[in-house]
N, C-alpha and C positions, 0 to 999 in steps of 0.2 A: 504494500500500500504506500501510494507517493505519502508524502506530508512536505506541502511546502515550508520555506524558513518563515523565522518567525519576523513579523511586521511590527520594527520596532520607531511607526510614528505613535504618538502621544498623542493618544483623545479623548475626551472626557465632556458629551453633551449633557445637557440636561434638560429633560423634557416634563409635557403635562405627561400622569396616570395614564396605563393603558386606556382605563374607562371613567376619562373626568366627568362625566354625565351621572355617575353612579349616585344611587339616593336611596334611603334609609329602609332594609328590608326589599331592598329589589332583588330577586332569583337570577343564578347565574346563567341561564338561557337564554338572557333581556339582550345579550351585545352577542354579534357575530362573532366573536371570539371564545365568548361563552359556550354558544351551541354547537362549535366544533369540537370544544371541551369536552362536551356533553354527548356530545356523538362516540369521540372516543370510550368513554366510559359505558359507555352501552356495550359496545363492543367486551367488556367482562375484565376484572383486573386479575394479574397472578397472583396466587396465594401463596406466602412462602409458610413454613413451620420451621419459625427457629427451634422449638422444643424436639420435632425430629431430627434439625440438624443438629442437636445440642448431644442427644442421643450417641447420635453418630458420631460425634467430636469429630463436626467438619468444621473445622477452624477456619479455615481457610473462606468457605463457602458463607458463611458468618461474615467474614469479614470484609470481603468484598458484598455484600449486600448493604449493609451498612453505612461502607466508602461511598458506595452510588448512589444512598438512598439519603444519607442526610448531609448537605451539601447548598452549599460552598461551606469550607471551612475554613477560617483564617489559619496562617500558618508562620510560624513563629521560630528559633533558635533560642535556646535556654544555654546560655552559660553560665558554670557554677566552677567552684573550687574546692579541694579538699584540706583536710586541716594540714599536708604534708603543703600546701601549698601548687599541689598539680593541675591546673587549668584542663575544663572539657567542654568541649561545644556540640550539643544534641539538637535535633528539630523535632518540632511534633506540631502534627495536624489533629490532634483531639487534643485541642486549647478555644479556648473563649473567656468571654466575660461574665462577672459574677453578679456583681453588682458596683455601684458610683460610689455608696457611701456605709461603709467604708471600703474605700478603692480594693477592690477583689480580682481575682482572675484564676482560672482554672487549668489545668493542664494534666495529660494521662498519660500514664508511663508503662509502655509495653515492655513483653520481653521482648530482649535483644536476639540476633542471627543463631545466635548460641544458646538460646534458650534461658537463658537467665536474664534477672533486671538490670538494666544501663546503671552505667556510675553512678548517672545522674540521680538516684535513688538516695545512693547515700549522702552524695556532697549537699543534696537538698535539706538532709537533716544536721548539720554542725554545726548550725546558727551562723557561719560564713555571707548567709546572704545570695540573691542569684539575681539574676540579669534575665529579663525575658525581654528579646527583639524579634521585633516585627520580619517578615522578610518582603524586599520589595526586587520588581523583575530582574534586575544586573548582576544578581545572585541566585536566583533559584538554579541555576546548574550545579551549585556544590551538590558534592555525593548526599546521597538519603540517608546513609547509614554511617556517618562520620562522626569519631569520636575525639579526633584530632585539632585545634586551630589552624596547625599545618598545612593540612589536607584542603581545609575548605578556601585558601587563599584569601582570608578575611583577616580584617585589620583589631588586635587588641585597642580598646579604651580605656582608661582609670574613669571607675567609676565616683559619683560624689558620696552615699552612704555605706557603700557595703566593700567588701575584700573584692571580691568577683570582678572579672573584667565585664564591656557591654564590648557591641558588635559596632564599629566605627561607623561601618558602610550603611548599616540601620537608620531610617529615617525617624524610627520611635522607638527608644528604651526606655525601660522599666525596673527601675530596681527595686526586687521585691526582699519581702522577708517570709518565710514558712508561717502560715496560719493556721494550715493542719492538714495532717500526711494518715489518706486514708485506703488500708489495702482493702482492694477489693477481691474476697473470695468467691469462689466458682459455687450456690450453693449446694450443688449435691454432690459434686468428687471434692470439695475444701479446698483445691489448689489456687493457689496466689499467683494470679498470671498480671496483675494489673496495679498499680499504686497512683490515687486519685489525690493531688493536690492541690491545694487552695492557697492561694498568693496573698499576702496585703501588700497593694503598689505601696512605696515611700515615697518616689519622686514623682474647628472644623478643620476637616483636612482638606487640601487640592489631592483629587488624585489621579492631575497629570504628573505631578513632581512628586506624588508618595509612592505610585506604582505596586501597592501590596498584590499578593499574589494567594491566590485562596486554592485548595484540594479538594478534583469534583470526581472522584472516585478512580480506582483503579492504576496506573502511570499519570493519567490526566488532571493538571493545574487549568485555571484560570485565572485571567487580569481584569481587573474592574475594567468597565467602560462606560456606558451610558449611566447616568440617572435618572429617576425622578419624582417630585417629590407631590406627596402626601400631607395635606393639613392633618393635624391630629385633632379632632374634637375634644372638648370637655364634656365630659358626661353630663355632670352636674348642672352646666349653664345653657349648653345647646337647647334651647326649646324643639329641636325638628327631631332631635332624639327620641325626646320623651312623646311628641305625639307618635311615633313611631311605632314607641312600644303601645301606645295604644292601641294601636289600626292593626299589628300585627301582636296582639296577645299571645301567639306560641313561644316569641322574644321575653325571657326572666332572665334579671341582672342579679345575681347572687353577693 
């Protein structure tokens, strides 16, 4: 299969809503976009059973379902240090955010090639401190499975609060502190294949000039590109809401 190179001009439009017409308790078959939707789904969805593949301990099968299914991910490099002092730089695409206040962030820590947990496990816990960066396109070719600085061709920082270096080339660092290191067990064989982390950050974007780069299943990355944007309502003060909910009484706000 060809695959052309990659087109690296810079653009970043921003548009109205697929469907700015849309109002309060309209069915999604109302826009042509809708009813092709809709067509689809007639058409019948596949059923997966994770509990049979679970059975099976199809790992693999698991996991690529998963990668494909919930998506985009943003995708990050965590560098962290050991109390000897030895720098490690790891990526992971099962990272997001936690919440604003107080400044949180999440990140999961697989086994590694060899079957056991990354460094990264333990340098997370010696109160050292960790560096979580962003990754943006001029770098997503470093290796997927690098444990090295070396390796990835990337630039050490001194960070402001913590021991840990940050990633130069990063358009957004974060130095975090451990908030709580939670493994996750398998639960019917017990095995520890997983260690769930919760960050406290210590320290609008353009994203023609930030270029993050997100994980949409399988080898396959993506680059932001278009936007756009969505008013948020206030529940509370929208009047078209609440008559809303009156005209369509199936609608309860809990």
């Amino acid at each position: 299969m060809y695959i052309p190179p990659f087109d690296n001009t810079s653009y970043s439009t921003t548009t109205q809503s697929p469907n700015p017409s849309w109002t309060y308790g309209q069915r999604v078959g109302a826009t042509p976009a809708g009813k092709d939707w809709l067509a689809g789904e007639s058409a019948g969805w596949k059923v997966y059973s994770t509990t049979e593949m679970d059975k099976n301990r199809d790992r693999e099968c698991l996991n690529k379902l998963l990668n494909s299914g919930v998506l985009p991910r943003p995708m990050s490099l965590v560098s962290t240090i050991s109390k000897g002092g030895v720098e490690n730089l790891a990526p992971f695409s099962w990272f997001n955010t936690v919440t604003n206040y107080p400044p949180a962030i999440s990140f999961a820590i697989n086994q590694n090639a060899m079957g056991s947990l990354k460094d990264t496990t333990a340098n997370l816990k010696n109160g050292q401190g960790f560096a979580v960066n962003i990754i943006s396109e001029a770098f997503i070719d470093a290796p997927p499975e690098f444990d090295e600085w070396a390796l990835s061709g990337l630039t050490k920082e001194k960070c402001v609060q913590i021991r840990a270096s940050r990633v130069k080339e990063s358009a957004f660092n974060m130095e975090c502190e451990l908030y709580k290191s939670i493994d996750i067990m398998h639960p019917v064989t017990g095995e520890h294949n997983i260690t769930l982390i919760l960050a406290h950050v210590k320290g609008a974007v353009d994203l023609t000039n930030f270029k993050p780069v997100a994980r949409v299943g399988d080898i396959s990355y993506a680059r932001a590109g278009d936007t756009y944007r969505i008013p948020v309502p206030s529940w509370a003060k929208e009047g078209k809401i609440q008559e809303a909910l009156k005209t369509h009484s199936r609608i309860t706000i809990k």
